[in-house]
PDB file of N, CA, C and O in Angstrom:
ATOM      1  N   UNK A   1      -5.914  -3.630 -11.390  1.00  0.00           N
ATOM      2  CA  UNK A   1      -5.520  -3.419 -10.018  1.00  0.00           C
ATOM      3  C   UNK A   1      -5.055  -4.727  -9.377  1.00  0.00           C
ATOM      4  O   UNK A   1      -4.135  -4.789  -8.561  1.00  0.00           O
ATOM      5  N   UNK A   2      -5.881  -5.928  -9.886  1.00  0.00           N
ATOM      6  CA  UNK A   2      -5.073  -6.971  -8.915  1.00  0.00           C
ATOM      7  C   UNK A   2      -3.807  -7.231  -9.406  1.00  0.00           C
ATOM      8  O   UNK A   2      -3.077  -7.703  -8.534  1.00  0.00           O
ATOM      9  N   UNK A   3      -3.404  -7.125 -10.238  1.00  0.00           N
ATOM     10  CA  UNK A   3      -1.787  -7.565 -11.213  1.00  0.00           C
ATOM     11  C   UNK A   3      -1.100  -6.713 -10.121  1.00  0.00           C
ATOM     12  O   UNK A   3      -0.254  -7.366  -9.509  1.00  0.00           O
ATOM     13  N   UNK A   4      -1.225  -5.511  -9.736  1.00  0.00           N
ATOM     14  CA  UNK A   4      -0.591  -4.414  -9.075  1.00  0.00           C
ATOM     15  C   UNK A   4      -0.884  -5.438  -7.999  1.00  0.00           C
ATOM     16  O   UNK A   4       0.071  -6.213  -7.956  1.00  0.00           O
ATOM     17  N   UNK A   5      -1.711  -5.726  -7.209  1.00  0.00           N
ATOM     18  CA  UNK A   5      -1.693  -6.090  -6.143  1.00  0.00           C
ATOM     19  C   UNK A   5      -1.152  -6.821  -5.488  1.00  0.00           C
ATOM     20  O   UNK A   5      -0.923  -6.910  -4.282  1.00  0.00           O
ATOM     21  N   UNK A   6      -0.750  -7.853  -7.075  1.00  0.00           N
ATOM     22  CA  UNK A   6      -0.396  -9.413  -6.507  1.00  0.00           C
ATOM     23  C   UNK A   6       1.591  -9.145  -6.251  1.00  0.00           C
ATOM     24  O   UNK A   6       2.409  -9.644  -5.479  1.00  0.00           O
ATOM     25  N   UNK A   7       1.665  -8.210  -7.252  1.00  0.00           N
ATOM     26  CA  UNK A   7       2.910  -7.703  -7.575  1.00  0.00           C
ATOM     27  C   UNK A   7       3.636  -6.923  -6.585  1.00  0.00           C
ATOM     28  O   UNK A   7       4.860  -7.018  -6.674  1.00  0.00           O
ATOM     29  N   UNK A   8       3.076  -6.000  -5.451  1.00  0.00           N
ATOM     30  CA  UNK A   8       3.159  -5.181  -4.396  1.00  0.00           C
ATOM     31  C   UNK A   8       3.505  -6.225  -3.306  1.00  0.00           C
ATOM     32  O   UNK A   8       4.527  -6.221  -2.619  1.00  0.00           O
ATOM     33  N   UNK A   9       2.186  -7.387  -3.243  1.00  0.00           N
ATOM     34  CA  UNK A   9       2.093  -8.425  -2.408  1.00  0.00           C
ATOM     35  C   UNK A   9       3.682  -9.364  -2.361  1.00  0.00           C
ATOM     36  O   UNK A   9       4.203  -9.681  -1.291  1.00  0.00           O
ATOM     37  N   UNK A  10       4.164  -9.639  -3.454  1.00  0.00           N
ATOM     38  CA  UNK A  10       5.130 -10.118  -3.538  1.00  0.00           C
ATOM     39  C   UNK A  10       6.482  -9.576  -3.726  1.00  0.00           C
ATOM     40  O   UNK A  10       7.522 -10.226  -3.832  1.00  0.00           O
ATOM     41  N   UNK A  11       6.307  -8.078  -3.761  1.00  0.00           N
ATOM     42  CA  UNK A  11       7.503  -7.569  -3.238  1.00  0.00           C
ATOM     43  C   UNK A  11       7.717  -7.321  -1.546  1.00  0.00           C
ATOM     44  O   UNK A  11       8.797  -7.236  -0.961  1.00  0.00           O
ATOM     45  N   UNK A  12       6.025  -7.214  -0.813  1.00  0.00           N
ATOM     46  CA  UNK A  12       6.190  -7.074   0.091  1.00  0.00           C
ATOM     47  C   UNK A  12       6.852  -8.122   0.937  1.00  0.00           C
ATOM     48  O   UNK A  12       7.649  -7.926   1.854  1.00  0.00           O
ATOM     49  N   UNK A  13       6.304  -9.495   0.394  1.00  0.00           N
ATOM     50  CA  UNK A  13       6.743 -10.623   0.793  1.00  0.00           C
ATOM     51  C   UNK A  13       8.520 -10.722   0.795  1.00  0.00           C
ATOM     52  O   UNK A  13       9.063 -10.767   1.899  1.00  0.00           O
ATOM     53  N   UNK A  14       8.929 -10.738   0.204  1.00  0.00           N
ATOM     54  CA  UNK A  14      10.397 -10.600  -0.104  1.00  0.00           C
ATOM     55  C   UNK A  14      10.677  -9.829   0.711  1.00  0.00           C
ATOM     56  O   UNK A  14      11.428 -10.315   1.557  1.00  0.00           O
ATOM     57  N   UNK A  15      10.353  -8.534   0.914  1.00  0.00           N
ATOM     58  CA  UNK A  15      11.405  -7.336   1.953  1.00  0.00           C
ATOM     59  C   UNK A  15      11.194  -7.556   3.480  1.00  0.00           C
ATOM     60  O   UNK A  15      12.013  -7.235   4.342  1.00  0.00           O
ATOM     61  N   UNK A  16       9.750  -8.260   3.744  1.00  0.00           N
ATOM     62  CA  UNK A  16       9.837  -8.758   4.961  1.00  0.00           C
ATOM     63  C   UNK A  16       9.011 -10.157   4.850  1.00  0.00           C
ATOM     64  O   UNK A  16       7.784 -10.203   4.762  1.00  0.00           O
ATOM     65  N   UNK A  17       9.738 -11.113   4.866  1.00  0.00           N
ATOM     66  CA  UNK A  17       9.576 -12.149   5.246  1.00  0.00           C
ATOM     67  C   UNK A  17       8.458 -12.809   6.346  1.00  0.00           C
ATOM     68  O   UNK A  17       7.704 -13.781   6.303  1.00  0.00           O
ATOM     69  N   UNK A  18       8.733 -11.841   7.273  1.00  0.00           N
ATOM     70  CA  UNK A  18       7.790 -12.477   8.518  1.00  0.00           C
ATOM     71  C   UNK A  18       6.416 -12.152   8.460  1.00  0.00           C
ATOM     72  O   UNK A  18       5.624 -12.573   9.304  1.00  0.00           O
ATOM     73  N   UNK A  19       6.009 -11.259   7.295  1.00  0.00           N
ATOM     74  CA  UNK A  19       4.443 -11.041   7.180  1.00  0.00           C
ATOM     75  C   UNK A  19       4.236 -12.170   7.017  1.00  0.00           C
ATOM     76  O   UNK A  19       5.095 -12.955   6.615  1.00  0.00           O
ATOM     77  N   UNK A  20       2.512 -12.623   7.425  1.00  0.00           N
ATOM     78  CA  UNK A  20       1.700 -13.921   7.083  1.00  0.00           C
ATOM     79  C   UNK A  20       1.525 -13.321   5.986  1.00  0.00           C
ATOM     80  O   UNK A  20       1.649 -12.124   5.730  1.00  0.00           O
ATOM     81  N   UNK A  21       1.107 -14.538   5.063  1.00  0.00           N
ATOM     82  CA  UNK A  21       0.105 -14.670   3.868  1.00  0.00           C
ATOM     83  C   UNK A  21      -1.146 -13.404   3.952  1.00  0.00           C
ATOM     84  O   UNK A  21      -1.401 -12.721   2.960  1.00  0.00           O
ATOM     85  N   UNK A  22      -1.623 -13.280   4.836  1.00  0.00           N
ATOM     86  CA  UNK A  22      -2.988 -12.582   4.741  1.00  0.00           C
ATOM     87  C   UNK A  22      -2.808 -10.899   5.033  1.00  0.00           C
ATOM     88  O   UNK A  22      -3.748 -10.145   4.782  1.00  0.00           O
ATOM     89  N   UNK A  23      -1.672 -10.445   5.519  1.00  0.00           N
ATOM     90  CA  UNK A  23      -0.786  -9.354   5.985  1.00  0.00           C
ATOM     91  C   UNK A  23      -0.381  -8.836   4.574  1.00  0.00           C
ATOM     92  O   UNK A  23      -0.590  -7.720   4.097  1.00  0.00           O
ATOM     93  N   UNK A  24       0.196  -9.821   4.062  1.00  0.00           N
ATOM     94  CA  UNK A  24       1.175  -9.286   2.323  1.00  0.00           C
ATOM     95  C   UNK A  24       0.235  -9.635   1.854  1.00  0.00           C
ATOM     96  O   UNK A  24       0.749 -10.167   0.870  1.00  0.00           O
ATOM     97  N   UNK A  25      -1.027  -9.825   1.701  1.00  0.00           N
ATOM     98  CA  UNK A  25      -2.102  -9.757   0.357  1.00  0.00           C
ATOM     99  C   UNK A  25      -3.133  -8.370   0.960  1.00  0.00           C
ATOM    100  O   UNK A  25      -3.627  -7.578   0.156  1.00  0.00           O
ATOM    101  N   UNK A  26      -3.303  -8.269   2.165  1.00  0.00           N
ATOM    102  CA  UNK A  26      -4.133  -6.522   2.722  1.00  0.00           C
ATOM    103  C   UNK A  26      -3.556  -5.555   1.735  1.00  0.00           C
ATOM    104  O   UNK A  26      -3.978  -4.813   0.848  1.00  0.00           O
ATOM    105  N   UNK A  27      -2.006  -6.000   2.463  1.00  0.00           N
ATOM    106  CA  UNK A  27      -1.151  -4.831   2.514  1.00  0.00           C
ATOM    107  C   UNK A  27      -0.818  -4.295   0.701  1.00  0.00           C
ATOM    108  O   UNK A  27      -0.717  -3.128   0.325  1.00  0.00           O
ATOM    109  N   UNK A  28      -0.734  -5.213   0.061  1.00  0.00           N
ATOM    110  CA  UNK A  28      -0.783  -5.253  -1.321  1.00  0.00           C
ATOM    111  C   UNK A  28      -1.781  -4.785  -2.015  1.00  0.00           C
ATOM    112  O   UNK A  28      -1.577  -4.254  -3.107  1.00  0.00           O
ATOM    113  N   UNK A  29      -3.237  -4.931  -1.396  1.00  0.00           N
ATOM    114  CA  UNK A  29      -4.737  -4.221  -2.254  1.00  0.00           C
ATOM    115  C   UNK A  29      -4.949  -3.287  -1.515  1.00  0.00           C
ATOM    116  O   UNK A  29      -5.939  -2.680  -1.924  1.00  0.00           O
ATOM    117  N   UNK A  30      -4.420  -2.722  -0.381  1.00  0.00           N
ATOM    118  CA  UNK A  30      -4.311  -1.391   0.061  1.00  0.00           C
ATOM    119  C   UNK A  30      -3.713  -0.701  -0.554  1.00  0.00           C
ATOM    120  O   UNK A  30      -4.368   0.251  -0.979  1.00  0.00           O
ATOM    121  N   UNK A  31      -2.451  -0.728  -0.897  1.00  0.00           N
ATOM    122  CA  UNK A  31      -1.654   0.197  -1.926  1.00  0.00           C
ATOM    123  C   UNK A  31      -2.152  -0.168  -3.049  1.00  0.00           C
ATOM    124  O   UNK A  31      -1.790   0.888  -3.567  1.00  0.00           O
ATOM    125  N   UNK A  32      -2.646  -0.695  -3.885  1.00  0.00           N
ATOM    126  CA  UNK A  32      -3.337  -0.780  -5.488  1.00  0.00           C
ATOM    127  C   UNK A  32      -4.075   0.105  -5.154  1.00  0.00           C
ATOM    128  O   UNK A  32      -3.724   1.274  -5.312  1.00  0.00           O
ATOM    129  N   UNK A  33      -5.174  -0.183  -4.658  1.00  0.00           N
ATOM    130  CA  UNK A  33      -6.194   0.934  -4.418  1.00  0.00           C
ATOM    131  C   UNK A  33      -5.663   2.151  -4.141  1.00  0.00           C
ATOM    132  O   UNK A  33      -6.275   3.041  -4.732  1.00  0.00           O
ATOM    133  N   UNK A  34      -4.779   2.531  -3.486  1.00  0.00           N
ATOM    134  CA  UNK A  34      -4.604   3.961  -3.627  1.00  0.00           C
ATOM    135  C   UNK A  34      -3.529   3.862  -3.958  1.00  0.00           C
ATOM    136  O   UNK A  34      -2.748   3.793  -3.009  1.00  0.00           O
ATOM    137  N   UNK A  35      -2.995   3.809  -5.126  1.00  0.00           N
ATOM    138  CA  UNK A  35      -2.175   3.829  -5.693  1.00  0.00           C
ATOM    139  C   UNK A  35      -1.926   5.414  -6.373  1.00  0.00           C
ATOM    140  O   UNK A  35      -0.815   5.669  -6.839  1.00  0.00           O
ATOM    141  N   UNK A  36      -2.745   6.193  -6.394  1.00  0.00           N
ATOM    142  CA  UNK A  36      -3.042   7.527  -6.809  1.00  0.00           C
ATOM    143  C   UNK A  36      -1.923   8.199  -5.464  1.00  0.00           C
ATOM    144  O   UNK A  36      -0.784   8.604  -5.694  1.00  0.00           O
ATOM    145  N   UNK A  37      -2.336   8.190  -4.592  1.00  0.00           N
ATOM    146  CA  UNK A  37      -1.681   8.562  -3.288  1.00  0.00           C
ATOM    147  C   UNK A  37      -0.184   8.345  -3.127  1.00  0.00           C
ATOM    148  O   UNK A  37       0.691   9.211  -3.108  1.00  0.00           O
ATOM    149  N   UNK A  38      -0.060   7.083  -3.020  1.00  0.00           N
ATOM    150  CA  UNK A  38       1.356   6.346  -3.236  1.00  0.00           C
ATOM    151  C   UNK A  38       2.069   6.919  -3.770  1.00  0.00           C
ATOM    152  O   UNK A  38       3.070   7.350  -3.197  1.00  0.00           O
ATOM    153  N   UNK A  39       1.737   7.227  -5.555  1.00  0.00           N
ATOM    154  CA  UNK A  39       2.200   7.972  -6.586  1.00  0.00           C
ATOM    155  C   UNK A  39       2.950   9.062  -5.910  1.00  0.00           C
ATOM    156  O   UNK A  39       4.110   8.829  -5.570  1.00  0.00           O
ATOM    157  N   UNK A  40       2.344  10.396  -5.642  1.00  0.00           N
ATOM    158  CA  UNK A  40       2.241  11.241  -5.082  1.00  0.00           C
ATOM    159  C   UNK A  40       3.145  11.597  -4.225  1.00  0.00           C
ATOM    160  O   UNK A  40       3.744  12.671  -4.286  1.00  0.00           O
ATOM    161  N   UNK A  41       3.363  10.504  -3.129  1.00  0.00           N
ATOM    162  CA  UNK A  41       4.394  10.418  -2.033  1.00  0.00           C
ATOM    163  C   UNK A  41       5.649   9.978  -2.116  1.00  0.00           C
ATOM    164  O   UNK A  41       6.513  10.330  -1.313  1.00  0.00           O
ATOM    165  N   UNK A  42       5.932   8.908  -3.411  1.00  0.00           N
ATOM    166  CA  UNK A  42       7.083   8.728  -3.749  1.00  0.00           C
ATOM    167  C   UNK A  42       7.564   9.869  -4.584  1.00  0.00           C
ATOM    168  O   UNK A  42       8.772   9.930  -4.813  1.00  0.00           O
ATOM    169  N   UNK A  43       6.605  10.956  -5.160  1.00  0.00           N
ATOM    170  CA  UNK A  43       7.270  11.837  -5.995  1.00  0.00           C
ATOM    171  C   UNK A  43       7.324  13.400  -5.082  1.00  0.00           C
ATOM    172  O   UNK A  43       6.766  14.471  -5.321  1.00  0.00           O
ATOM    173  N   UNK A  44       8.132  13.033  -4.101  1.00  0.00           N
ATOM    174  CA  UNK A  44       8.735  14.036  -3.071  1.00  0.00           C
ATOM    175  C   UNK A  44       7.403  14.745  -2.497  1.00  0.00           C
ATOM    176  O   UNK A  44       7.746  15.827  -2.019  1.00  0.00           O
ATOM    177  N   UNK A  45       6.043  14.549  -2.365  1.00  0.00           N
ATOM    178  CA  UNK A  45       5.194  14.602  -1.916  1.00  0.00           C
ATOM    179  C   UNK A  45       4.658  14.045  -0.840  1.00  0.00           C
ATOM    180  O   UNK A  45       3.446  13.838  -0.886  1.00  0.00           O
ATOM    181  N   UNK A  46       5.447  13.644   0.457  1.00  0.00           N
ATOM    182  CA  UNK A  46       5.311  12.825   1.458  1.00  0.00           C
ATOM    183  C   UNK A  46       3.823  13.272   2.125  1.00  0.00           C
ATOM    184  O   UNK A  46       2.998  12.448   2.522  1.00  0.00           O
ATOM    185  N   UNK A  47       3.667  14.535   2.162  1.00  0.00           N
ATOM    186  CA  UNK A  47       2.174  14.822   2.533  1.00  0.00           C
ATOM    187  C   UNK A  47       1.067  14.295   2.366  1.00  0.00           C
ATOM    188  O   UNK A  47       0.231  14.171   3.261  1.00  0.00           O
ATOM    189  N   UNK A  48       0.914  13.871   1.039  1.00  0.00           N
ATOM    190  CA  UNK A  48      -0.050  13.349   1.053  1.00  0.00           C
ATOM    191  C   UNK A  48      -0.636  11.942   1.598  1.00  0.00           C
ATOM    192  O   UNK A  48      -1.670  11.322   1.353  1.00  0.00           O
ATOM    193  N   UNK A  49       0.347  11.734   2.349  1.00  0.00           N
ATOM    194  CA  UNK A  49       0.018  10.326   3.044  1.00  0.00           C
ATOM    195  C   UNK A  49      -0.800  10.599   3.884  1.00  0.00           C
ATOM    196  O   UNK A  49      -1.278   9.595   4.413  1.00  0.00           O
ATOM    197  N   UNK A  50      -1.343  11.948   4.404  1.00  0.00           N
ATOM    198  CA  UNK A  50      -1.935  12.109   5.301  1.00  0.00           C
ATOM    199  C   UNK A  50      -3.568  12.166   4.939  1.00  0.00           C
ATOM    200  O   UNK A  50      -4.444  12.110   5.802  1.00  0.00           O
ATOM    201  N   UNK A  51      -3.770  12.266   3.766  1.00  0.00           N
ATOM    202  CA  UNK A  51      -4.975  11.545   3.177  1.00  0.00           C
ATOM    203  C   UNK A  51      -5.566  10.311   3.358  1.00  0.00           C
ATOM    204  O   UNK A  51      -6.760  10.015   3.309  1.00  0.00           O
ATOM    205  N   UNK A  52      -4.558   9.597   3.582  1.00  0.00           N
ATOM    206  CA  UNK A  52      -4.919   8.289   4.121  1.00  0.00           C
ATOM    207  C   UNK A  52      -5.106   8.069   5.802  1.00  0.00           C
ATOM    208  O   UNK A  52      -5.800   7.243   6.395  1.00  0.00           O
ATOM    209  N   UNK A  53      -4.500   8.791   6.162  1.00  0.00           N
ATOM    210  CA  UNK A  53      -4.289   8.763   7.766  1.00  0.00           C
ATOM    211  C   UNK A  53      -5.816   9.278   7.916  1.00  0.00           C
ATOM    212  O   UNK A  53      -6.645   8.616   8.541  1.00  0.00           O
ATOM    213  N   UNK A  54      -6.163  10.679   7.209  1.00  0.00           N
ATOM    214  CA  UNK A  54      -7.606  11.332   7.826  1.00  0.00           C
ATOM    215  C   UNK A  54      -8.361   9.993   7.176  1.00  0.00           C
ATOM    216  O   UNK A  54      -8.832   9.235   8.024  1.00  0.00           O
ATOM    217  N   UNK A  55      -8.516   9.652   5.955  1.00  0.00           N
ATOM    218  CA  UNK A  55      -9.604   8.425   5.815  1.00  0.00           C
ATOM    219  C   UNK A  55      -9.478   7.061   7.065  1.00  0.00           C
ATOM    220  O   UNK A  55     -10.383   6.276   7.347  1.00  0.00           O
ATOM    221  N   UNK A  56      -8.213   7.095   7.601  1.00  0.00           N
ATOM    222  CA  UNK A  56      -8.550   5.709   8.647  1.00  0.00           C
ATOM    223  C   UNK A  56      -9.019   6.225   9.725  1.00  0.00           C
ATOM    224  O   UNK A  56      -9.638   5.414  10.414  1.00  0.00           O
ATOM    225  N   UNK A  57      -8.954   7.308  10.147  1.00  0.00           N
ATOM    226  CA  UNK A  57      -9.000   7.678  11.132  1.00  0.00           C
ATOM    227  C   UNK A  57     -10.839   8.630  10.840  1.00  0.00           C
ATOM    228  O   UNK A  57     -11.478   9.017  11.819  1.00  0.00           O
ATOM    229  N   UNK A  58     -11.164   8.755   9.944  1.00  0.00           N
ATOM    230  CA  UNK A  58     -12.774   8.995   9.511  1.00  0.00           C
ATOM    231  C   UNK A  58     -13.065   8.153   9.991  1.00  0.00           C
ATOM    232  O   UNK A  58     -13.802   8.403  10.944  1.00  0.00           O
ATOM    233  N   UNK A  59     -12.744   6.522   9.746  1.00  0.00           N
ATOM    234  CA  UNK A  59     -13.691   5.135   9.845  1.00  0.00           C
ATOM    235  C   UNK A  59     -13.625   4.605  11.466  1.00  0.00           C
ATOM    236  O   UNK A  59     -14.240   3.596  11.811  1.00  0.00           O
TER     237      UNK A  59
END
């Protein structure tokens, strides 16, 4: 998961620039970790993003 992470992190970095350091490394082990989900939504399954929405919104 961190290889994914670091890898996400540094694409994120590239597409937007203006994230801090600590923004593109969240944002990078947030999507590793649910990377199951992600999956899902890029494969014409946009719904399921809302799995994530009810878990932030649980906490």
């Amino acid at each position: 998961m961190l290889e994914l992470a670091e890898l996400l992190a540094e694409v994120l970095k590239k597409a937007v620039p203006s994230l801090s350091e600590q923004q593109v490394e969240d944002a990078g082990i947030y999507m590793a970790k649910n990377r199951d989900v992600f999956a899902k939504a890029f494969k014409s399954q946009p719904d399921a993003l809302s799995e994530l929405l009810a878990d932030t919104a649980a906490e």
